[in-house]
Structures are given as structure tokens and as C-alpha cells.
C-alpha positions in Angstrom: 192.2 -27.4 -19.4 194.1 -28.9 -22.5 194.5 -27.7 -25.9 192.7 -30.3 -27.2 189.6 -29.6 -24.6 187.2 -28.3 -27.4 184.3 -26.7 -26.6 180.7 -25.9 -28.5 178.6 -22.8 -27.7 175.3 -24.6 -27.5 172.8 -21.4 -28.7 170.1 -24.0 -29.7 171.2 -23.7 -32.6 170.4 -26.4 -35.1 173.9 -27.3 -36.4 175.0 -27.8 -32.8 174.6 -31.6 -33.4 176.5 -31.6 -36.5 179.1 -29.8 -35.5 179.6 -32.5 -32.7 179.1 -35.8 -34.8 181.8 -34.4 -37.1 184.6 -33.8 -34.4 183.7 -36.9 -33.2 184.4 -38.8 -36.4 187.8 -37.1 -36.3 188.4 -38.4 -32.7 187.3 -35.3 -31.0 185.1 -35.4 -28.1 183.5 -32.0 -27.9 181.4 -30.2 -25.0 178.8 -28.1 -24.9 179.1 -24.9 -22.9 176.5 -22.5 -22.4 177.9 -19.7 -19.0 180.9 -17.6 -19.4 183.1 -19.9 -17.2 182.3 -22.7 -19.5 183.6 -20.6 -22.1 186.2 -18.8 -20.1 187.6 -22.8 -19.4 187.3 -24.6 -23.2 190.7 -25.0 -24.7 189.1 -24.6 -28.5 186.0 -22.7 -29.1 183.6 -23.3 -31.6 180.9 -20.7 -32.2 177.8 -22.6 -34.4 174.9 -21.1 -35.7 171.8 -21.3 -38.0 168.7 -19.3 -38.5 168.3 -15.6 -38.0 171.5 -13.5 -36.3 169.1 -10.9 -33.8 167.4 -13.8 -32.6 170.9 -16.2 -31.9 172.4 -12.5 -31.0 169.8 -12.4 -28.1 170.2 -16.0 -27.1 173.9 -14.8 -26.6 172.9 -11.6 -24.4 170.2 -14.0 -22.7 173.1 -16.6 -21.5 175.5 -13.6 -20.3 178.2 -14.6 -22.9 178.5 -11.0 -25.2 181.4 -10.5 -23.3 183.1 -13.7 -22.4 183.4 -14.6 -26.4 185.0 -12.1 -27.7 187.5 -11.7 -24.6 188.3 -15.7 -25.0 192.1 -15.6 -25.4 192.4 -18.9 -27.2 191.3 -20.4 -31.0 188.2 -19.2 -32.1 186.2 -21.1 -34.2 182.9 -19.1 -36.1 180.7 -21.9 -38.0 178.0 -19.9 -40.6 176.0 -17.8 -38.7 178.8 -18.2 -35.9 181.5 -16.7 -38.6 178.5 -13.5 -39.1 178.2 -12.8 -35.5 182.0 -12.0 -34.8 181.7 -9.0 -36.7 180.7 -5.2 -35.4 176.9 -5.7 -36.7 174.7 -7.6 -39.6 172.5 -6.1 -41.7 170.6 -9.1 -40.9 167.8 -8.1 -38.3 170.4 -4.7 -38.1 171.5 -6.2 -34.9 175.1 -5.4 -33.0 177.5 -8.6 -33.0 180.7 -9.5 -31.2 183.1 -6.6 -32.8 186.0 -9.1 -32.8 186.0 -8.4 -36.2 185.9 -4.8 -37.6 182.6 -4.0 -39.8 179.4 -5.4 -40.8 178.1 -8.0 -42.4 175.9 -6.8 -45.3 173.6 -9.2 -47.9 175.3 -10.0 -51.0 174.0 -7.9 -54.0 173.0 -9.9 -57.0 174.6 -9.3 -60.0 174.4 -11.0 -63.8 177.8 -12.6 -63.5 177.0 -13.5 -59.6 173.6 -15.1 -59.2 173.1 -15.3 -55.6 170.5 -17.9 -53.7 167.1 -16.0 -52.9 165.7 -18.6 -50.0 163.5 -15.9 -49.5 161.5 -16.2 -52.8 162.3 -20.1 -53.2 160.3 -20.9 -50.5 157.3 -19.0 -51.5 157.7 -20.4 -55.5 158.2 -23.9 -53.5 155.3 -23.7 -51.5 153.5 -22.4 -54.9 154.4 -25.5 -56.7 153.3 -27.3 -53.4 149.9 -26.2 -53.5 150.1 -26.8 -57.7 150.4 -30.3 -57.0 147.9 -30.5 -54.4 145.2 -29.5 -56.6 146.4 -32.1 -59.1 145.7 -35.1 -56.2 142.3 -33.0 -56.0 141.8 -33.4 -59.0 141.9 -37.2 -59.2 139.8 -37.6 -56.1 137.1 -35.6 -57.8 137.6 -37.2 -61.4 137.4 -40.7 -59.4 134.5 -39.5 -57.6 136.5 -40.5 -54.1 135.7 -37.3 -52.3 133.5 -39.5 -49.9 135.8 -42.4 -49.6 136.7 -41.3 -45.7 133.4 -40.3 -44.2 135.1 -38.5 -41.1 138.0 -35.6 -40.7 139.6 -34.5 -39.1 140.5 -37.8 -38.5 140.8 -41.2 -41.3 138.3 -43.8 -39.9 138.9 -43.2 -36.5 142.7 -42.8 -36.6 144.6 -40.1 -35.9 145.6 -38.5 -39.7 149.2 -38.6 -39.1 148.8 -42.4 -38.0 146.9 -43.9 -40.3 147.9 -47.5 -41.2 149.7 -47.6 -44.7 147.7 -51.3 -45.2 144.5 -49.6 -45.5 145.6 -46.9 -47.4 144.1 -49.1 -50.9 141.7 -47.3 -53.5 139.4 -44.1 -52.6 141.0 -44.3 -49.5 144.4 -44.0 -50.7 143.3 -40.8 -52.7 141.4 -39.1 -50.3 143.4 -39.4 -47.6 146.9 -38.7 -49.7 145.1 -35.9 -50.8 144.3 -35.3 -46.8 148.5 -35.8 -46.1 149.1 -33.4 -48.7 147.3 -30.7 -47.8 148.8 -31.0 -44.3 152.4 -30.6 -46.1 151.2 -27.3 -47.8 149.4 -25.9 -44.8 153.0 -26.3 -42.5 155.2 -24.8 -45.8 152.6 -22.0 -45.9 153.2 -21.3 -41.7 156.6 -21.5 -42.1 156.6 -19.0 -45.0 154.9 -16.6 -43.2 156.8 -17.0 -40.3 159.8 -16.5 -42.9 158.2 -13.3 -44.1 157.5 -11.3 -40.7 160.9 -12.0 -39.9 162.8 -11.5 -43.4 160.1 -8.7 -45.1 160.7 -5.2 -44.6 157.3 -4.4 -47.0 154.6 -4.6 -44.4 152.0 -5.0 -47.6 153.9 -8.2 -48.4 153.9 -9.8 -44.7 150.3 -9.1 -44.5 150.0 -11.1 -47.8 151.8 -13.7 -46.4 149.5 -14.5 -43.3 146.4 -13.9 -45.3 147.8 -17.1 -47.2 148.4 -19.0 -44.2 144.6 -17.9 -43.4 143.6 -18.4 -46.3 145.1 -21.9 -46.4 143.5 -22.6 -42.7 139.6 -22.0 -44.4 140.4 -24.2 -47.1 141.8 -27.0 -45.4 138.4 -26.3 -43.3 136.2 -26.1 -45.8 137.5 -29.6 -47.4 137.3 -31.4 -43.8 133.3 -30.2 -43.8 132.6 -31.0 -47.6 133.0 -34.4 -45.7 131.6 -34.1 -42.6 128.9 -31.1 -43.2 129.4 -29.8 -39.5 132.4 -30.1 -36.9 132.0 -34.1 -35.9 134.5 -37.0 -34.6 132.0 -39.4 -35.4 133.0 -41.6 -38.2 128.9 -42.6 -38.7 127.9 -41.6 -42.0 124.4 -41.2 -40.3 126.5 -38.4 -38.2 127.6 -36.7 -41.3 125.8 -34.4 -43.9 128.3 -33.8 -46.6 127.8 -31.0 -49.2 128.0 -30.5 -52.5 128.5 -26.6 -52.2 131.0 -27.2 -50.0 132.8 -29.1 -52.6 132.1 -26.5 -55.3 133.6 -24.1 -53.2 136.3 -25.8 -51.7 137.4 -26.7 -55.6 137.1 -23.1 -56.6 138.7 -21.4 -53.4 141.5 -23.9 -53.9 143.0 -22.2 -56.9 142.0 -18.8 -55.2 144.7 -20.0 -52.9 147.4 -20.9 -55.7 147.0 -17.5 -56.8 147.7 -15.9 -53.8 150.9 -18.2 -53.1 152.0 -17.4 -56.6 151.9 -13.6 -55.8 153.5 -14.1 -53.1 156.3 -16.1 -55.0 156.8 -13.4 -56.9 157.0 -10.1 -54.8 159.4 -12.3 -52.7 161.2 -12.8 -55.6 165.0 -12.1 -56.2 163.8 -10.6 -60.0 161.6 -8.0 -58.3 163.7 -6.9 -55.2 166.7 -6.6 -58.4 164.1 -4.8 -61.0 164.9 -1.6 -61.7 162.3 1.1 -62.3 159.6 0.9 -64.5 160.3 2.0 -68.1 157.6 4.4 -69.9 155.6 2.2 -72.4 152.4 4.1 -74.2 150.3 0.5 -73.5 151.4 -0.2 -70.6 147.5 1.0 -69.0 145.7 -0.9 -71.8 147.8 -4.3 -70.9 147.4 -3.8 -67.4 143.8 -3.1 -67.7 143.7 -6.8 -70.5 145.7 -8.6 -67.2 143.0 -7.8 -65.0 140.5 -9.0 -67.2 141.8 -12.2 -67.8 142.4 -12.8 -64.2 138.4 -12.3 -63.7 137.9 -14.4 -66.6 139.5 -17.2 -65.8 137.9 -17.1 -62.1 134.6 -17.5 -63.7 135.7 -19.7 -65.9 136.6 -21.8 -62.7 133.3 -21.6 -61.0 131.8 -22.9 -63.9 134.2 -25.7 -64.0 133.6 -27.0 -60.5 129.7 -26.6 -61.5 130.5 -29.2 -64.3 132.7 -31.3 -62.6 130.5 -31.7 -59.2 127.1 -31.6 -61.1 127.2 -34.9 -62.8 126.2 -38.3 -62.8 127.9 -39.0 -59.5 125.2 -37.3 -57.2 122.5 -40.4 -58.3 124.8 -42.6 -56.5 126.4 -40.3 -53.9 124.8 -39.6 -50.3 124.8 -36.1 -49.8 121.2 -35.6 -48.9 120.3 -33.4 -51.4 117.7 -30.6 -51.0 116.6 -31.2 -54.9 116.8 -33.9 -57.0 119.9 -35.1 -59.0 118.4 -34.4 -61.8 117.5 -31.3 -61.3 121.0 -30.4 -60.3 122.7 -32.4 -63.6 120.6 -29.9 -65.6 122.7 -27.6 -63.7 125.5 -28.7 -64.9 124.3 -28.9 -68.3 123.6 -25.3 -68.3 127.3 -24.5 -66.5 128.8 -26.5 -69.4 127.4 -24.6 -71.7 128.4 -21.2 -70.1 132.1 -22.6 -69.8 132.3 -23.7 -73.5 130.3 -20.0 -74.1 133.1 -17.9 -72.2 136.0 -20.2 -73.0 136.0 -18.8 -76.5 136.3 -15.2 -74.4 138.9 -16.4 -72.5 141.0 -17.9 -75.1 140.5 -14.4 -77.0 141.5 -12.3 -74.0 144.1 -14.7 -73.1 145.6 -14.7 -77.0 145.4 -11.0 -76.8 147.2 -10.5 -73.6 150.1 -13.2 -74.5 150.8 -11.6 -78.0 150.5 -7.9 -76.2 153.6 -9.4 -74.0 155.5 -10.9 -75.9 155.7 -8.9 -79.2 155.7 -5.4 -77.8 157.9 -5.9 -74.6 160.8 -7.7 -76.3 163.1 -5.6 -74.3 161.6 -7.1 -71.0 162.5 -10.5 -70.5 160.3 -11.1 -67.8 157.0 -9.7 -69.8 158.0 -11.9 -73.3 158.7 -14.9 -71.9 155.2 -14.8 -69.8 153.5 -13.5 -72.9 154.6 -16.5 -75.0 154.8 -19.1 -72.0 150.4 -17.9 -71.9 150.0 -18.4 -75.6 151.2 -22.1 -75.5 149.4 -22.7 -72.0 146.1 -21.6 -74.0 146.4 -23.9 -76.9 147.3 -27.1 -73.9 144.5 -26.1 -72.6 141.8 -25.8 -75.7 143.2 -29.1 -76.6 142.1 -30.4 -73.4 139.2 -29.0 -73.1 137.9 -30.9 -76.3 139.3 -33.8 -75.1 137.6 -33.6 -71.8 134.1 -33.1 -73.9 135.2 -36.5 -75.4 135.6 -38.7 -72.6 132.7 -37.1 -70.5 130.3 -37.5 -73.0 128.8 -40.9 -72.2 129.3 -40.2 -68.5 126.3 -42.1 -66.1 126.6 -44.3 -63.4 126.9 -47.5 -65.8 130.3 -45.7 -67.3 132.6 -45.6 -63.9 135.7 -42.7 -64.9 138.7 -44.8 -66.5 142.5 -43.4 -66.0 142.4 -41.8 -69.3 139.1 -39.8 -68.3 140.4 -38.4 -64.7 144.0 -37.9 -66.5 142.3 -35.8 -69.1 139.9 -33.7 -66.9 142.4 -33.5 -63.8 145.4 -32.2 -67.0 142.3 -29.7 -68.0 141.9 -28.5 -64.6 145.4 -28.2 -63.2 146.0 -26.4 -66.6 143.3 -24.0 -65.7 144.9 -22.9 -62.4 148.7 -22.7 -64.3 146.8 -20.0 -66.8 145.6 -18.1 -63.4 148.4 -18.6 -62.3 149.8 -17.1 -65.3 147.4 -14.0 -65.6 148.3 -13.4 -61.9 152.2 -13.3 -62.7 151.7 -10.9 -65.5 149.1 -8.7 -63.8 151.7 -8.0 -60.9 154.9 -8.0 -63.4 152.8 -5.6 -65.9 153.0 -3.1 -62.9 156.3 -3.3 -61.4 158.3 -3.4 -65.0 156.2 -1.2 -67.3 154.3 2.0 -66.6 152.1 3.9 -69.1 154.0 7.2 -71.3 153.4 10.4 -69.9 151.3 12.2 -72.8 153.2 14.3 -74.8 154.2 17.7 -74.1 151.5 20.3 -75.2 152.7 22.3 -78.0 154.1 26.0 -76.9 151.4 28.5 -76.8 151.5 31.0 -79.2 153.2 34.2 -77.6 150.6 37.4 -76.8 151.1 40.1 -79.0 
């Protein structure tokens, strides 16, 4: 043994690596030592770590070495989770640690002159803003008309998804199967948030929300593969394939039934409402709860109808899908959904005017609640404005008139719009609750005294 034998716990941990490549650019040649003779031996110990301390705490237990680091009589090295464990305990999984150090590690408190990192609610808001974007490529694969390019799934024309050849990858392939790629990436940031959440989430409400998102996640990536398909199948035959229209009706609407759900779940993982104190007494606070949850249900019809629209058109004369009635038949449909949408738009944009000047001019004094309330009122003007122009440029829509850029930019903008004023309505429904809280009525008036 030398003093400059250095030695590296090796706990799994996922710095372990790092640690070594950076000794060895300073000339270091480091070990790795996992039994308490190992460790007992090493001239200089490093202890790494990263993830969550009860787990690496019973990785420690599990290799016998509790007792042989903290009785190590030479330097001691603690790297991030490494420096947490040498105390008495962590608040962290409220696990006992090393004790080489007196006390216990507890989570930094957020204050207004000490913002502290929330990776707890980042992840959920990134994994929101994930599935955001994800309907925006669905969009354009609709608006193109593409949702048939790749007649098979789960594979891409007999490949393997993940291996798909980037060569082939040109026009309504390239769309369908980036929008494929990019589902995938939402679906693994929506199992690693749950897995996030069991671990990290003391509200057992909130971890159930979390794998009901990774479910709910699972069925649509499902229900998008048999849109496709029309039935579980590896054949990449269209004659082996049936696919459906309802599917794709549903898989567009259920879509932005999952962005709402992520974007609750953004939110009550959110460092603003674990820091929120109680709500404050506000005499509307039941009426604009009561407006929130109206414009949520609004706007979810006002979805169906929109995936009526958008899937009833001029693209089933030229489309296989095997249709039960005739395309015509079906347009009219879609005439009649149009005419709904435009109908309960003008509802919509009431309740949602109602709801965003509610917010923002009687809850001043709640940050949260004005900037939503304003944030909604410029979201619905965006959103009439393309909703006018989408009447526009789908007005001479028939097989002859293929969908430009301009025309899938303009409906795909009036869609993904639609799901940021769900998503919207959702934020303020939940914040509406935890900020605000309707006046006790006032104190009856003393009754007069008996004679």
C-alpha cells in the first residue's frame, strides 16, 4: 500500500466512471474496490455516488462495507451523494448513513432570495413539453394526410423501429415514422417520471397520477400503432391491415387527454405548490372554480369536434381504410362537426374570456392566478385568429388541392394551440384550488336577547 494507491468504492453508481477518467487525466490510476479488505488496503478513498441515498445506502449494507468506511483510518474522499452519505442520516428516503459526520442531511428549503433546483417538477413540466411537441409532429402527419405512409407498427417496413435506415426516412415516411421516434421518447420520459415519483412522492394521490400517465401513455402509443394496422399484425401487407378512421379520431383526441394529465402532473410536482402557502379566503373563489371546470369540458368537446373535422375530409376518397359507409357520407360528417365547432367555439371563447379576466383582475395579489388569467386571454385571441385562418385555407380542400405548408402550418398552429388552452384551463382549475378557497359567509347577526 502507498499513499498514492487510490481507491474508488464502485456502488454502481453512475459517476463511478467519471470519477476515474478524471484522476486519470491527472496521472492517477485509480481502482475499484467493492469488500472491506479492498477498502481496509486503498491508500486514498473515494466514496462516489448518484441517484437515490436508501437505495446506494443498501448497496453499501449489501457489499458488507457500513462498517469498514467509516473506520478507514486514511483520506476520505465523499463525491455528491458520497459527501451525503457520511453523515448520521438523510432526509432523503429517511435512511441511516455512515455517522462519520454528526447530523443529517435535510433538503434545502426554498426561499425568494434562494431559488433552489426542483428536478422533481422539471421533469414532469419536461416531459409535458415533450408530449406538446409530439402532438405538433401529429399534427403535420394528419395535416399532410401521412398517417398511412408506414402501413405496419410496430415495426417501419419490416425494420426494427429503432433501426430504421435514415436513407429511407424521405417524405410521409419521414413524418410518420419521426412522429413514431417521438412518441417512443415521451413514452421512456413518462416511465422514468413515474419511476421518479414512487420513489420521490410522499402524496400517494400524486404517484398514482403518475403511473396512470405512464398507462395512459402505453394505450395511446397503442391506439396510434392500430389506427395503422387495425388489429395486432407484423405483416407489412396492406392486404393484412384494416386501418381505422375511429381509431385516428380517437387516438387524436386521447392525445391531448394525455397532455393534460402530464401538465397536472407538472404542476402538483411543482416547487410553486410544495412552497404555497394556504389558501387565502376569496368570496369567488367557488364561482371560478366552478367557470375552470367548465372550460376544461368545453374545450374537450371542442376537441372531438376538431378531430371530426380534421379526419372527415377529402382525404378518405383517396385513402384505404375500408370504410363501412361511403366518403361521402362521412364528409357530411364533417360538415356537420364544423359547424358544431364554429357553434361552440363562440362558447368557448366566452367562457374562456370570462375565466381569464376573473383571474387576472380579481386575483392580483396571486401571482400564479394573474399571470394564467392573462397568459388564457392572449392564448384565446391566437387561437380565434387561427381558427379563421384555418377556415381559409380549408375551404377549397378536395383531392385536386393536395395541403401546402402554409395549410398544415396553419391547422397544425390551430391545433397545438387548442391543447396549450387545455392545457391552460387544466393549470388554473388545479391552481384555483390550492391558492384560493371560497369566504366563509358572514357571521349571523347576534340574536336578539329573551326578555
Amino acid at each position: 500500500m502507498s499513499a498514492a494507491d487510490v481507491a474508488i468504492v464502485d456502488l454502481g453508481a453512475s459517476n463511478t466512471a467519471s470519477m476515474r477518467f478524471a484522476l486519470e487525466r491527472l496521472g492517477v490510476k485509480a481502482r475499484l474496490v467493492q469488500t472491506p479488505d479492498a477498502v481496509a488496503s486503498a491508500g486514498r478513498l473515494i466514496l462516489p455516488g448518484v441517484g437515490h441515498a436508501a437505495f446506494v445506502m443498501g448497496r453499501i449494507e449489501a457489499l458488507g462495507l457500513a462498517e469498514a468506511i467509516p473506520a478507514f483510518p486514511r483520506p476520505l474522499l465523499g463525491v455528491c451523494l458520497g459527501m451525503q452519505l457520511l453523515y448520521e442520516g438523510t432526509a432523503e428516503g429517511e435512511v441511516n448513513c455512515l455517522g462519520l459526520f454528526p447530523g443529517r442531511v435535510a433538503a434545502l428549503e426554498a426561499a425568494p432570495d434562494r431559488p433552489v433546483p426542483h428536478w422533481a417538477g422539471g421533469l414532469a413540466a419536461v416531459t409535458a413539453v415533450a408530449t406538446f411537441l409530439l402532438l405538433g409532429v401529429g399534427g403535420f402527419v394528419t395535416g399532410y394526410d401521412e398517417g398511412l405512409a408506414v402501413v405496419d407498427w410496430p415495426n417501419t417496413e419490416t425494420y426494427n423501429m429503432f433501426l430504421y435506415p435514415l436513407e429511407r426516412m424521405t417524405g410521409g415516411v419521414f413524418l410518420e415514422h419521426a412522429h413514431r421516434l417521438f412518441g417512443s421518447l415521451v413514452g421512456l420520459a413518462t416511465l422514468v417520471l413515474a419511476l421518479q415519483t414512487q420513489f420521490t412522492e410522499r402524496r400517494v394521490g400524486v404517484r398514482a397520477l403518475a403511473w396512470l400517465a405512464l398507462l395512459v401513455v402505453i394505450v395511446q402509443g397503442i391506439l396510434g400503432g392500430l389506427r395503422v394496422t387495425g388489429h395486432f399484425t407484423l405483416s407489412a401487407r396492406p392486404a393484412d391491415t384494416a386501418p381505422s378512421v375511429l381509431l385516428a379520431i380517437v387516438h387524436g383526441v386521447f392525445g391531448q387527454c394525455v397532455f393534460g394529465v402530464l401538465v397536472a402532473l407538472a404542476v402538483l410536482r411543482s416547487q410553486a405548490w410544495a412552497s404555497a402557502g394556504p389558501p387565502i379566503a376569496a368570496p369567488g373563489a367557488g364561482t371560478d372554480r366552478a367557470f375552470n371546470l367548465a372550460l376544461v369540458l368545453v374545450l374537450l368537446v371542442q376537441l372531438v369536434l376538431g378531430a371530426l373535422v380534421r379526419h372527415f375530409s377529402w382525404a378518405l376518397q383517396v385513402l384505404p381504410y375500408g370504410l363501412a359507409a361511403r366518403p361521402e357520407q362521412l364528409q357530411a360528417v364533417g360538415q356537420w362537426a364544423l359547424t358544431l365547432h364554429i357553434t361552440i367555439a363562440v362558447l368557448a371563447s366566452l367562457v374562456a374570456v370570462a375565466v381569464g379576466v376573473r383571474a387576472w383582475g380579481l386575483y392580483q395579489n396571486v401571482a400564479v392566478l394573474a399571470r394564467l388569467g392573462s397568459g388564457l386571454l392572449g392564448l384565446v385571441g391566437l387561437q380565434i385568429g387561427l381558427g379563421i385562418a384555418a377556415l381559409v385555407v380549408t375551404g377549397d380542400d378536395s383531392p385536386a388541392n393536395k395541403p401546402g405548408l402554409l395549410d398544415v402550418a396553419i391547422t397544425t398552429g390551430h391545433q397545438v394551440v387548442g391543447a396549450a388552452l387545455l392545457a391552460w384551463a387544466v393549470m388554473l382549475l388545479l391552481w384555483s384550488h390550492r391558492l384560493v378557497a371560497p369566504a366563509a359567509p358572514a357571521a349571523d347577526a347576534a340574536a336578539p336577547a329573551h326578555a
